[in-house]
C-alpha positions as CSV (number, residue, x, y, z in Angstrom):
1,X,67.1,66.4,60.2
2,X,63.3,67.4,60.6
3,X,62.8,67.9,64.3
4,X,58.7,67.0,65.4
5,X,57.1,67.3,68.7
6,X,54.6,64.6,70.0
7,X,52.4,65.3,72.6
8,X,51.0,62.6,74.5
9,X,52.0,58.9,75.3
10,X,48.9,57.1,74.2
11,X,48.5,54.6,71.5
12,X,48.5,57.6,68.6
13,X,51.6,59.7,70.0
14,X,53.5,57.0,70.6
15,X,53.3,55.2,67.7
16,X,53.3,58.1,65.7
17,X,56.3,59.2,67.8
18,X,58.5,55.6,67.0
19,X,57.2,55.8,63.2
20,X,59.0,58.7,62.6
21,X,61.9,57.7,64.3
22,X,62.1,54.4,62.2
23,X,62.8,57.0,59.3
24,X,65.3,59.0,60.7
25,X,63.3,61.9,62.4
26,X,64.6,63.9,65.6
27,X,61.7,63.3,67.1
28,X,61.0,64.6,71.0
29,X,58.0,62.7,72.7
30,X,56.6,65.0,76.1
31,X,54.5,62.4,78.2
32,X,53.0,63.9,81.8
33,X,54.0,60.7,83.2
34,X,56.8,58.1,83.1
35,X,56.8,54.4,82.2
36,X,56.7,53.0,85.2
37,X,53.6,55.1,86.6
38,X,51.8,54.1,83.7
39,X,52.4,50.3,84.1
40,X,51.2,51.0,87.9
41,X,48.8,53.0,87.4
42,X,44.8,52.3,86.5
43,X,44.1,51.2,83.4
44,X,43.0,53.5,80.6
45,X,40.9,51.8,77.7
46,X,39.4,48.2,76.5
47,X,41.3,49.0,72.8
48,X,40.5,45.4,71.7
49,X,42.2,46.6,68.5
50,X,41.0,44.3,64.7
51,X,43.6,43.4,61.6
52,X,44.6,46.9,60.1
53,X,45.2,48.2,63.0
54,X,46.7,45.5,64.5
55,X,49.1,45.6,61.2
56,X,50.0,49.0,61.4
57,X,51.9,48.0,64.5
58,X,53.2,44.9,63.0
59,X,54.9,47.2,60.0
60,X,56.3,49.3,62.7
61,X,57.8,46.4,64.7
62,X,55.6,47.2,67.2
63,X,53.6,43.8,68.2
64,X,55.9,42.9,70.6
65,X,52.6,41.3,72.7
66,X,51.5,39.1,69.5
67,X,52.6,35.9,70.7
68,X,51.2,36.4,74.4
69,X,47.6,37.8,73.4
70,X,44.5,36.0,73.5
71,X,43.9,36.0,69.4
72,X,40.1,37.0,69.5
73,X,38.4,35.1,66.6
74,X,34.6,36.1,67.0
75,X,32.1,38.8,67.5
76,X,29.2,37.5,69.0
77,X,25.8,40.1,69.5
78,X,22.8,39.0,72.3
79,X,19.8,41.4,73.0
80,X,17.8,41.1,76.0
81,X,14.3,40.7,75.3
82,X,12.3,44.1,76.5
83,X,11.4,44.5,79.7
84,X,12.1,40.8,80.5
85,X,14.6,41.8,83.1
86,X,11.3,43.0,85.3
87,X,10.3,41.1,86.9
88,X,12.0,37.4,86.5
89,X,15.3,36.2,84.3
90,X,16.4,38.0,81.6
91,X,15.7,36.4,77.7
92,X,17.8,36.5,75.0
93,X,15.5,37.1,71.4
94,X,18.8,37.2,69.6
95,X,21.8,35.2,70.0
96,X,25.0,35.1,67.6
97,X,29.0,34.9,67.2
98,X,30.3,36.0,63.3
99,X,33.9,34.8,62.7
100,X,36.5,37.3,62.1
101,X,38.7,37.3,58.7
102,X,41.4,37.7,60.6
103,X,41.6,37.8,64.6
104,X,41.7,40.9,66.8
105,X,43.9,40.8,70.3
106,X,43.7,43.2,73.2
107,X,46.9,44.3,74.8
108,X,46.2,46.4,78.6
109,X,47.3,49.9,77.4
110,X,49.2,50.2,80.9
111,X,51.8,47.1,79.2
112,X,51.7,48.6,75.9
113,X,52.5,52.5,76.1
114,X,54.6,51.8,79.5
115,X,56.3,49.0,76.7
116,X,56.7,51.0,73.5
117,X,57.8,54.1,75.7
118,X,60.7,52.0,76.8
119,X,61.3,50.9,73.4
120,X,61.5,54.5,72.0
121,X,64.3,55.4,74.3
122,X,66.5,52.4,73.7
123,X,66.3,53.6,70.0
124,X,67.6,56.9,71.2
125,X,64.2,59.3,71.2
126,X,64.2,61.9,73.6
127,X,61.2,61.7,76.5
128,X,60.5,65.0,78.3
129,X,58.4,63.8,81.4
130,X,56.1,67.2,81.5
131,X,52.7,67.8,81.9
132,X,52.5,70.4,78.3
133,X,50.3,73.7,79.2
134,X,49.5,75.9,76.4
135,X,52.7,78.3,76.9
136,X,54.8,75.7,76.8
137,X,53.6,74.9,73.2
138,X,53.5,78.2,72.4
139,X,57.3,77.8,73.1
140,X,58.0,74.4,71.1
141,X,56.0,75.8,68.2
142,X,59.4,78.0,67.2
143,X,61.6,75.5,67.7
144,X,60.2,72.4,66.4
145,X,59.0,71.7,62.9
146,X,56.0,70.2,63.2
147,X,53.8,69.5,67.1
148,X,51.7,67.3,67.0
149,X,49.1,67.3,70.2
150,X,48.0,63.6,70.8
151,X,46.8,64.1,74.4
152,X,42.9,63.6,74.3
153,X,42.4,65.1,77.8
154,X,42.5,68.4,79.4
155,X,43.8,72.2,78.6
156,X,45.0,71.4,75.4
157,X,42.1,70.3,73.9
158,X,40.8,73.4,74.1
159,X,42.5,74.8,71.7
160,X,41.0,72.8,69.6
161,X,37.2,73.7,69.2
162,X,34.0,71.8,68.1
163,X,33.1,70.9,64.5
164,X,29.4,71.5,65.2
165,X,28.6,69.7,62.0
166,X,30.1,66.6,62.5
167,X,29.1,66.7,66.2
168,X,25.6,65.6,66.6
169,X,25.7,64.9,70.2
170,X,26.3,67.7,72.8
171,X,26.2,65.4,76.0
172,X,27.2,62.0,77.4
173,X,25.6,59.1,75.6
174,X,26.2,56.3,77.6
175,X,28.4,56.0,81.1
176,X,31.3,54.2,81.1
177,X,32.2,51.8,83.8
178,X,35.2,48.8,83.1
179,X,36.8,45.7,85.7
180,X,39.5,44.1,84.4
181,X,39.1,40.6,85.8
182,X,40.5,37.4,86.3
183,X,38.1,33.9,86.8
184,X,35.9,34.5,84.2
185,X,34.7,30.9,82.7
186,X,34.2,30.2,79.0
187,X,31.4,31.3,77.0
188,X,29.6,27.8,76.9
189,X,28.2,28.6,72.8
190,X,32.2,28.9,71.9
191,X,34.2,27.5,74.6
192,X,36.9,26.6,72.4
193,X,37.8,30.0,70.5
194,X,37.7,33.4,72.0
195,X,35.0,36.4,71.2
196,X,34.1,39.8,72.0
197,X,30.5,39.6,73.3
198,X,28.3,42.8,73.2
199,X,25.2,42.4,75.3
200,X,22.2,44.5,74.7
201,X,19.8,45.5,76.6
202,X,17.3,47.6,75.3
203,X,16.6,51.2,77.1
204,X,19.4,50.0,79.9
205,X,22.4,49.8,77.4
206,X,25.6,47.7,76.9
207,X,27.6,44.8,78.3
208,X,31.1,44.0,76.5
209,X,33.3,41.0,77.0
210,X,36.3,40.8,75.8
211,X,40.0,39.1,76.7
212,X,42.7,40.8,77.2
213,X,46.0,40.9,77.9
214,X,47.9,42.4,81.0
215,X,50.7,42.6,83.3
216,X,49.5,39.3,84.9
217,X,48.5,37.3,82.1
218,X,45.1,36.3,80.4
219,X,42.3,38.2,81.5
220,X,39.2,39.7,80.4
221,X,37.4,42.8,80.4
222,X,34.2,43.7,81.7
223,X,32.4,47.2,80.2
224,X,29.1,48.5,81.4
225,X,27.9,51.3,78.9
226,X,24.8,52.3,80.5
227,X,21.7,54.7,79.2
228,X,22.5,58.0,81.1
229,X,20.0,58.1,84.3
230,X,19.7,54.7,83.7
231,X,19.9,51.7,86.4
232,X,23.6,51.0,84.7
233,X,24.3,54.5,85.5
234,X,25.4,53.9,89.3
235,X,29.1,53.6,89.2
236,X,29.8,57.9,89.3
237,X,31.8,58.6,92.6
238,X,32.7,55.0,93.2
239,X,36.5,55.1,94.3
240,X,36.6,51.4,95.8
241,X,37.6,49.0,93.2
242,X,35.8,46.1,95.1
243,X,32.9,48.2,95.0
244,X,33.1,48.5,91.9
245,X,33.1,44.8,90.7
246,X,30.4,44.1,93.3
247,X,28.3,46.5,91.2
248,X,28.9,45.1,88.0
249,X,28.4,41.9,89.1
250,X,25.2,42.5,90.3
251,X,24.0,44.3,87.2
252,X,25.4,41.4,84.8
253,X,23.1,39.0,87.1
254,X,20.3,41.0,86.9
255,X,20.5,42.2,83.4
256,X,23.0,39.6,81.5
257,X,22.2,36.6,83.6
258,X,23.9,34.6,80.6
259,X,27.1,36.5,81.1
260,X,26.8,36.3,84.9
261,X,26.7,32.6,85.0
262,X,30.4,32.1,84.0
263,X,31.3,35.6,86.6
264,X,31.0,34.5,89.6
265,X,34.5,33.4,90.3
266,X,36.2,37.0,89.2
267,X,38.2,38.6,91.2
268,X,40.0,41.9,90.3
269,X,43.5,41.9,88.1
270,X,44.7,44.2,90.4
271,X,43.8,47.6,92.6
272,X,44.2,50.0,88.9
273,X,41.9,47.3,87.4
274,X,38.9,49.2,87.6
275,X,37.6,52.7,85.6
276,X,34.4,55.1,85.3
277,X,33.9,58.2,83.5
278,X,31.7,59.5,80.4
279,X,31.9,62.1,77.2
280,X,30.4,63.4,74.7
281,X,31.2,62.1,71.6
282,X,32.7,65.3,70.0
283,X,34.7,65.8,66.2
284,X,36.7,69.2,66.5
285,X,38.8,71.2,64.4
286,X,42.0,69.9,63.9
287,X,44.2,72.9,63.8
288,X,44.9,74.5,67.2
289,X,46.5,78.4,67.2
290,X,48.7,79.5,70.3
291,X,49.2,82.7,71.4
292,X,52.1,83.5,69.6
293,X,50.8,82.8,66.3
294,X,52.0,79.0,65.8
295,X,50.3,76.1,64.8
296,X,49.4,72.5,66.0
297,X,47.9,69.5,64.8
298,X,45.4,67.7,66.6
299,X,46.0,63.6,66.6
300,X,43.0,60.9,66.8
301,X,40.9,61.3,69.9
302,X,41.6,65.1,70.0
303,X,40.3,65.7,67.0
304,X,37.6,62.7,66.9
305,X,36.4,61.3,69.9
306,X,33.7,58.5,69.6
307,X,31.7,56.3,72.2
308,X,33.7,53.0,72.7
309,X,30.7,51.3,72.1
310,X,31.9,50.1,69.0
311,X,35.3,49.5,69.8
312,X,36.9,51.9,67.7
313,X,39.5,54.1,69.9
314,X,42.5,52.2,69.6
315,X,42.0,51.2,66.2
316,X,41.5,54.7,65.1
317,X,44.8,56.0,66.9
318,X,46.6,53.4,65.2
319,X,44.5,54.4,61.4
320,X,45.4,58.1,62.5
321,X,49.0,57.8,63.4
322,X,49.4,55.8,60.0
323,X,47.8,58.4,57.8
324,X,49.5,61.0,59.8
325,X,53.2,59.2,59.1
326,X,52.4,58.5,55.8
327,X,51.4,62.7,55.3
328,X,54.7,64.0,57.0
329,X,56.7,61.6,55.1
330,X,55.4,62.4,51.6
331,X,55.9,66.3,52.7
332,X,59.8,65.5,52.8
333,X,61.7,69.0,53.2
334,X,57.9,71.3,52.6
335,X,57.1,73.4,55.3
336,X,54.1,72.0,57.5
337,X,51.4,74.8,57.0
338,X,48.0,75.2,57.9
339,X,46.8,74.0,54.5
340,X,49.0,70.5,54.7
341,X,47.2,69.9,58.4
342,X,44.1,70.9,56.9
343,X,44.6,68.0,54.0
344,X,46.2,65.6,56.7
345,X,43.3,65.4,58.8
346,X,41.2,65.4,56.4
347,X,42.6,62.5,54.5
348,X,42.1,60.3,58.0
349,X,38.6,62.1,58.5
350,X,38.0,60.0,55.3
351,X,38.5,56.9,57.3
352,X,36.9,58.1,60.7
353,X,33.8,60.0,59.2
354,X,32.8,56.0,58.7
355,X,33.5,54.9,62.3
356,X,31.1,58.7,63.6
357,X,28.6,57.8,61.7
358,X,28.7,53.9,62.6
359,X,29.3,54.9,66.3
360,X,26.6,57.3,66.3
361,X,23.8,55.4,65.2
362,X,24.7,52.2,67.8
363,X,23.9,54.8,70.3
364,X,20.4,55.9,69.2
365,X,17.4,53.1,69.4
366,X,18.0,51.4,66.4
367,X,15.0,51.6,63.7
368,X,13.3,48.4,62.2
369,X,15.5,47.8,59.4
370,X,18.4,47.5,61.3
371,X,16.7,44.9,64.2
372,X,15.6,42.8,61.4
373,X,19.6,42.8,60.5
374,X,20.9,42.0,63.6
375,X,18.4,38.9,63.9
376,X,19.2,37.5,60.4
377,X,22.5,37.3,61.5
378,X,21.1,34.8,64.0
379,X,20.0,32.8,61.6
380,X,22.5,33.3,58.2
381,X,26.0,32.9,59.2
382,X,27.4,35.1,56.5
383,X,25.2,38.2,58.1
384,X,26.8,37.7,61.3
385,X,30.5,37.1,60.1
386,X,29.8,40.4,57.6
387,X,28.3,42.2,61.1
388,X,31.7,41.0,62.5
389,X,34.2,42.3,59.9
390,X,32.8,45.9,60.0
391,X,34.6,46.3,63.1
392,X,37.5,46.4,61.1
393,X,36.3,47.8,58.1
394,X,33.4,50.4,59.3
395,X,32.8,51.7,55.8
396,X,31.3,48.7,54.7
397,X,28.0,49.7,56.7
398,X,27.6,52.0,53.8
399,X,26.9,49.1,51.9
400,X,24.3,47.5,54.1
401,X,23.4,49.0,57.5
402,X,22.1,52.3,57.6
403,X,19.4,52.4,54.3
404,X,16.3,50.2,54.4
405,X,16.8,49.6,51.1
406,X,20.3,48.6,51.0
407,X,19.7,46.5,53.7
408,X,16.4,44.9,52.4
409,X,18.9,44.4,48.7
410,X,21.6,42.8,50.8
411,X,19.4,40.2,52.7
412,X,17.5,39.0,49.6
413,X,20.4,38.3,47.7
414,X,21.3,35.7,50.6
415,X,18.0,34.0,50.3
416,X,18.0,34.4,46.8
């Protein structure tokens, strides 16, 4: 029996970690902290996560939230007329929801991983509660087959170093500031079916709203991206969690008046219901060399980080930990060199290089061609619902986002 290493409890270890025990791999799992601190601990991501992604879990048996998550139906885009936010209310100029093929759902990560964890030890996987450092992988390298580093935080990403060519950005592009909340009314355009909404707001930044699930039911998610420097950019050094929902309260009525309206009965999920933080989006090498001479393979967020501003970290752990399952399993009893990491990650690079390039340009002022396709979609429904389903599929912006051309084609053959 083939003996693999995971390295990290998030949503790519882990269920890369029960794959490979649903086909009979010995398969050790080192988190740095145990179920129960993760369920009580703050929460870690807005991962409202669309179909594939959503059925990679299903074929692993892994949806065991399904039937108690909000199923998320639209995608709706507003953008805040410039400069309308000084002085007097803020304007919408563009206003839309596109219907999903299929719904997304949002499960708190703090249920989920704290969940599947659970679930990988009833089936008999072994859980080392350790915080890894570098010499201790330099360790497991000998004795395991295959380690896999999922963790996207700290030492061991450093082993891992930048892919200056498919790393345009070298700093922070937005800060990051999310209040999980509960008392948020219904959006009054679609008060019957539920929708992320993405506010923006020119040379400020983002609003996102989505539903979620958590540990106390139906809630939603509130998820300030703001310019860096920026009035969004306030929330750094912020430790009180009321503080923290005051603030984005008073930046949703001042910037997102719309969204504000149906806010001002929230009140926190709990005292972990609040977090702050920003990165640089960064794409790194995906083979990381210890000391001793071993090898490791970098896992999703590692190896390809992107802004959330898309929505595309959860859905690409669950992409990555697919193709990665998918990779070991077709090696059967071949040795896992540095040429078969090499082809792994680059067989998922041909799925993420979609969501880097799609990420990348949301966070630069978008050009003319683009504007003009986010306020047909205003006004042709099939625009908007097309808009939607690239959060699922990001590769069909090839087809119609980033050309003028392509998109100039693509709208006149609507009106024609």
């Amino acid at each position: 029996m083939r003996k693999i290493l995971v390295v990290g409890a998030g949503q790519s270890g882990l269920q890369l970690a029960l794959g490979l025990q649903s086909h009979d791999y010995e398969v050790t799992l080192l988190s740095n902290r145990t179920a129960d601190e993760i369920r009580s601990g703050r929460v870690m991501s807005t991962q409202v996560m669309f179909h594939t992604a959503l059925q990679h879990e299903r074929d692993l048996q892994l949806n065991l939230w399904e039937s108690q998550a909000s199923r998320i139906e639209g995608l709706g885009v507003s953008v805040a007329a410039p400069g309308s936010h000084d002085p007097g209310p803020t304007q919408r100029v563009i206003d839309w929801v596109g219907r999903l093929d299929h719904y997304a759902q949002s499960v708190d990560q703090r249920v989920k991983m704290a969940g599947w964890m659970d679930t990988f030890v009833q089936r008999g996987g072994q859980l080392v509660i350790h915080g890894a450092a570098v010499g201790d992988l330099d360790f497991f390298a000998r004795t395991y087959d295959l380690v896999l580093v999922s963790a996207g935080k700290g030492e061991l990403v450093q082993m891992f170093g930048r892919d200056a060519s498919r790393s345009p950005y070298a700093e922070p592009q937005r800060a990051l500031a999310v209040a999980y909340v509960h008392g948020l009314g219904p959006r009054p355009e679609h008060p019957v079916f539920d929708a992320v909404r993405c506010n923006l707001v020119p040379g400020v930044g983002e609003l996102f709203v989505m539903p979620t699930f958590t540990a106390s039911g139906r809630a939603d998610i509130l998820f300030w991206e703001g310019v860096p420097g920026g009035p969004v950019d306030v929330f750094n050094g912020v430790k009180d969690p009321a503080e923290h929902l005051s603030l984005t309260l008073e930046l949703m009525k001042k910037f997102v008046p719309w969204e504000y309206a149906r806010a001002t009965k929230v009140e926190l999920t709990d005292a972990g219901g609040t977090l702050s933080g920003r990165y640089a989006p960064t794409v790194r090498h995906p083979i990381g060399r210890l000391p001793g001479g071993g090898l490791v393979l970098g896992v999703a967020d590692v190896v390809v980080a992107n802004d959330p501003i898309t929505g595309q970290g959860s859905n690409s752990a669950a992409k990555c930990a697919a193709v990665y399952l998918a990779s070991i399993l077709e090696r059967g009893e071949g040795e896992f060199d540095e040429d078969w990491m090499r082809a792994t990650f680059e067989r998922y690079w041909e799925t993420a290089r979609h969501v880097t390039k799609w990420t990348n340009a949301m966070l630069a002022p978008p050009p003319e061609h683009v504007l003009n396709l986010i306020g047909a979609a205003g006004q042709v429904q099939p625009v908007a619902d097309r808009f939607a389903n690239g959060f699922d599929d990001p590769s069909d912006f090839e087809n119609f986002f980033y050309e003028p051309e392509k998109s100039s084609a693509y709208l006149s053959s609507l009106a024609g």
